[in-house]
C-alpha positions in Angstrom: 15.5 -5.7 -26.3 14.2 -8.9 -24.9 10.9 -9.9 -22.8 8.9 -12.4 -21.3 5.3 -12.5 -21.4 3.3 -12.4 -18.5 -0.5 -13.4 -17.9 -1.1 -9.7 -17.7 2.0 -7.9 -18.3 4.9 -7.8 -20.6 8.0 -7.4 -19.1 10.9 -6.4 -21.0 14.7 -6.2 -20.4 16.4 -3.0 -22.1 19.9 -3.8 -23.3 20.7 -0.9 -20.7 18.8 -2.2 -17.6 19.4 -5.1 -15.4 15.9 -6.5 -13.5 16.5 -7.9 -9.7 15.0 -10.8 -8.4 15.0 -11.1 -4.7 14.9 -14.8 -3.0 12.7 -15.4 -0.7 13.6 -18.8 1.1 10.6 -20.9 2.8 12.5 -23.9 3.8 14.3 -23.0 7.7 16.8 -25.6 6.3 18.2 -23.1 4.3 22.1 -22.0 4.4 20.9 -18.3 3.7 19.1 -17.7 7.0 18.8 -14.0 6.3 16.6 -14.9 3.4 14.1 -17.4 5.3 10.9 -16.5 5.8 9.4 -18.1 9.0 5.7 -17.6 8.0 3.6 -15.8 5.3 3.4 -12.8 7.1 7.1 -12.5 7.2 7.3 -13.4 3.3 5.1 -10.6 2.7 7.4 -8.1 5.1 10.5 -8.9 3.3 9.1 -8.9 -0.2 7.8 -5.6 0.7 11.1 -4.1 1.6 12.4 -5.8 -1.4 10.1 -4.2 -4.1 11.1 -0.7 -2.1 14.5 -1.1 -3.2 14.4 -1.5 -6.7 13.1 -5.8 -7.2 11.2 -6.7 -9.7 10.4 -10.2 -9.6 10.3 -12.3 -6.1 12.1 -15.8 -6.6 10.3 -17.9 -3.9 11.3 -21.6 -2.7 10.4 -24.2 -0.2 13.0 -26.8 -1.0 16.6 -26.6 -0.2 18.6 -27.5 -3.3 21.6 -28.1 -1.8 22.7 -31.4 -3.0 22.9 -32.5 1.4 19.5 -31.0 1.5 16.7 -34.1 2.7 14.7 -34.1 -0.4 10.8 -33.2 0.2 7.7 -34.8 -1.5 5.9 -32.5 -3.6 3.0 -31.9 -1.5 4.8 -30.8 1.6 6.8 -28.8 -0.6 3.8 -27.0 -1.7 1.9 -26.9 1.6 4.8 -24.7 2.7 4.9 -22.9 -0.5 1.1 -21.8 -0.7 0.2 -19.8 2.1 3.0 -17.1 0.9 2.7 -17.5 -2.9 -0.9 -16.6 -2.3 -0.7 -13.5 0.0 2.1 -12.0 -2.1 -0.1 -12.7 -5.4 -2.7 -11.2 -3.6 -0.4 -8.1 -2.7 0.3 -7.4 -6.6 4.2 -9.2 -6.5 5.4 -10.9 -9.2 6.2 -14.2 -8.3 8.9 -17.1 -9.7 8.7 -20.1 -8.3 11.7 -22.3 -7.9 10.9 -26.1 -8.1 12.0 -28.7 -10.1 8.8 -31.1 -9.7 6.0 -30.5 -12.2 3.4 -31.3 -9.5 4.5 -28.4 -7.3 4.8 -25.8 -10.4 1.0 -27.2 -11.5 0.1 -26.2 -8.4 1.9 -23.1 -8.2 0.5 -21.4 -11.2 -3.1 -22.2 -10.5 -2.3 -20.2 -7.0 -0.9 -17.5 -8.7 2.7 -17.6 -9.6 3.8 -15.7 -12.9 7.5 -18.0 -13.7 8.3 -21.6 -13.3 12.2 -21.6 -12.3 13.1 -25.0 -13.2 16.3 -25.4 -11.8 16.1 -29.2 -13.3 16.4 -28.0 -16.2 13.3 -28.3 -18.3 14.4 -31.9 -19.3 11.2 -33.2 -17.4 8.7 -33.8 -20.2 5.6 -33.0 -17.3 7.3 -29.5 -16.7 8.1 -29.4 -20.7 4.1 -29.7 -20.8 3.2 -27.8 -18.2 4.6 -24.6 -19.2 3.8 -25.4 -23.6 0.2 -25.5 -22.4 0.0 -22.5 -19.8 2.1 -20.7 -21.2 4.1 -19.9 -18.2 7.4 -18.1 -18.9 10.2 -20.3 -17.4 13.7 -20.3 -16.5 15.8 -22.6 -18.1 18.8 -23.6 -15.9 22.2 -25.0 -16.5 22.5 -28.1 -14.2 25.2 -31.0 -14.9 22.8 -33.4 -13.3 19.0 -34.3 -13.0 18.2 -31.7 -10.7 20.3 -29.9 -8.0 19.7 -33.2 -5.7 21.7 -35.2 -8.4 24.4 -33.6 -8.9 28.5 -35.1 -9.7 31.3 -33.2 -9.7 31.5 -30.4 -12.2 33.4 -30.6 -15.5 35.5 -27.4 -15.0 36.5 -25.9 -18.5 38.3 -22.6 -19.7 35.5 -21.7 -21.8 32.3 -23.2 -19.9 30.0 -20.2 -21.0 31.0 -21.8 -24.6 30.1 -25.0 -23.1 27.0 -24.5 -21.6 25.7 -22.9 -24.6 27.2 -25.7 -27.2 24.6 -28.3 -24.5 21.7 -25.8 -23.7 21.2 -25.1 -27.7 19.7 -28.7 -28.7 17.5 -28.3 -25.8 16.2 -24.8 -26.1 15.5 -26.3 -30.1 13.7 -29.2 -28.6 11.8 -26.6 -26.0 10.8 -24.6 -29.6 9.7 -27.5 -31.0 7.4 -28.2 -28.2 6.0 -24.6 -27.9 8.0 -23.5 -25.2 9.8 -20.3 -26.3 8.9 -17.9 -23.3 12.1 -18.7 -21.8 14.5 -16.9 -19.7 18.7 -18.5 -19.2 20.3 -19.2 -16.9 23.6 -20.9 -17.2 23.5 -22.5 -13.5 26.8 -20.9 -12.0 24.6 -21.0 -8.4 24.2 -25.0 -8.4 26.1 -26.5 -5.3 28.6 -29.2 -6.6 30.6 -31.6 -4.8 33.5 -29.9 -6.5 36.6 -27.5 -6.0 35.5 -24.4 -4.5 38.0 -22.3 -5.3 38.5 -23.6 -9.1 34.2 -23.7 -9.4 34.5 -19.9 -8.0 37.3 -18.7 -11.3 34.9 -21.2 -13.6 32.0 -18.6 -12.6 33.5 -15.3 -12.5 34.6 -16.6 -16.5 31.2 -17.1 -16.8 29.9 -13.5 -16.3 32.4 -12.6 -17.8 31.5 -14.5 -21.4 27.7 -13.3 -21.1 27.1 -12.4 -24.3 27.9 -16.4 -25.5 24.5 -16.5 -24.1 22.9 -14.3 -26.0 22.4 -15.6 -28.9 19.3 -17.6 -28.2 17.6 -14.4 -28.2 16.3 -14.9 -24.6 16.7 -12.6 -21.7 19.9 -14.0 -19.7 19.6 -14.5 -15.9 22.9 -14.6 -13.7 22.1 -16.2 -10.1 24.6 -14.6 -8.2 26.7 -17.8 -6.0 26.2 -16.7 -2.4 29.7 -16.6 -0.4 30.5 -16.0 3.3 32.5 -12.8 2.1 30.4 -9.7 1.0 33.2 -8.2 -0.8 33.0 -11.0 -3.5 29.6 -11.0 -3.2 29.8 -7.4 -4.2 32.2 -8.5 -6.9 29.7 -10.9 -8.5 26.8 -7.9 -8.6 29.2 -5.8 -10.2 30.5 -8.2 -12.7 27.2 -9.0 -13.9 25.7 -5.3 -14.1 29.3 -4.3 -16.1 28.7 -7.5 -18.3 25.5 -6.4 -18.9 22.8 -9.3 -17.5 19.3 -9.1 -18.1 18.2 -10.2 -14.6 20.0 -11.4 -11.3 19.0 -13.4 -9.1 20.1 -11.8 -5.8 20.1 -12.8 -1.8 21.2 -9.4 -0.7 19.1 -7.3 -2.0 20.4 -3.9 -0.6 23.7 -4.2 -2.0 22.2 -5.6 -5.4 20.1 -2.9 -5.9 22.5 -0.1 -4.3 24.8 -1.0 -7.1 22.6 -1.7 -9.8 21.8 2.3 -9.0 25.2 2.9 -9.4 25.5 1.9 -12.6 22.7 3.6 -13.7 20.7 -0.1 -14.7 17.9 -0.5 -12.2 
């Protein structure tokens, strides 16, 4: 059994249970419309229908990170970020925040937030500070760039869970080093790439399907499930990941996510 530690919680992740995290997005730029929030009050609606299915932890965003996304300072990220973050704290959720700008996380911890999602990939050294000194647990995700902004095209491999691992072990070393251990992984497969569609959709169903290369850093494993125009492979992606055994997913369709996570008997 894994776990993160909390300010006032422990949450742990039984080898037989999968924890949901519903996305909540607060940028109307978004490509996930169903997930945008259009004020505070409707964060708070949809995060309360969320936690009655089954979610656990509430992933909440104000910047797009689509690589075509206009990129925003870190202020106005947060001004649209804080209104929300601080009702649903104030309603008992527990709240990620996904940023990749140390400013913005600061911020969002001393209004409440529980988990830092960094999808830049905790090679910032103010984020590596941030969360050494607080505490904070954080996501560490896979990204082949600087952040999701500065992305290439992907290097698509047969083995790219192998991969990822063989590159995310020196840095979750360096992250030890620096007193970061409270760490949760997530090997990326939701970052938009300039790449092949179809090719980047096989590379991340092999992914799932290599999990447990993932494992052995001893942290709870996060799969972001890729969001696609087709339910059905949507659906496939849920599936995969509950069979395959993930700790945590990071969901936008939280009805079907937690419908099958039921299912398999791992909510």
């Amino acid at each position: 059994m894994t776990s993160i530690s909390l300010r006032a919680q422990v949450f742990e992740f039984p080898a037989d249970k999968t924890r949901i995290m519903g996305v909540i997005n607060l940028s109307p730029e978004s490509r996930t419309a169903h997930t945008v929030a259009r004020s505070p009050e409707a964060a708070l609606e949809m995060a309360q229908r969320y936690r009655d299915a089954g979610v656990s932890i509430i992933d909440l965003g104000s910047q797009s990170s689509h690589f075509e996304a206009e990129e925003l300072g870190a202020e106005e990220e947060f001004r649209r970020l804080e209104p929300a973050l601080r009702m649903l704290v104030d309603h008992g959720f527990v709240v990620s925040v996904d940023t990749w700008k140390p400013p913005v996380a600061e911020a969002a911890l001393g209004a409440g937030a529980a988990i830092i999602n960094d999808t830049g990939g905790l090679t910032n050294s103010a984020m590596v500070d941030l969360v050494a000194t607080t505490g904070a647990p954080a996501i560490l995700t896979y990204v082949e760039g600087a952040d999701p902004h500065r992305v290439g095209n992907l290097e698509f491999v047969e083995d790219k869970a192998t991969q990822i691992a063989e590159r995310l072990e020196p840095r979750i070393e360096e992250l030890h080093r620096a007193g970061v251990t409270n760490l949760i992984v997530d090997p990326g497969i939701s970052i938009n790439y300039p790449s092949d569609y179809a090719e980047y959709t096989r590379q991340q169903l092999r992914v799932i399907r290599s999990l447990d290369t993932l494992r052995r850093f001893g942290h709870p494993v996060l799969i972001p499930i890729p969001r696609k125009q087709e339910i059905g492979r949507v659906a496939a992606y849920i599936t995969m990941a509950l069979e395959y055994g993930a700790d945590l997913i990071r969901v936008h369709d939280i009805d079907l996510a937690c419908d099958l996570a039921r299912l398999f008997d791992r909510l």
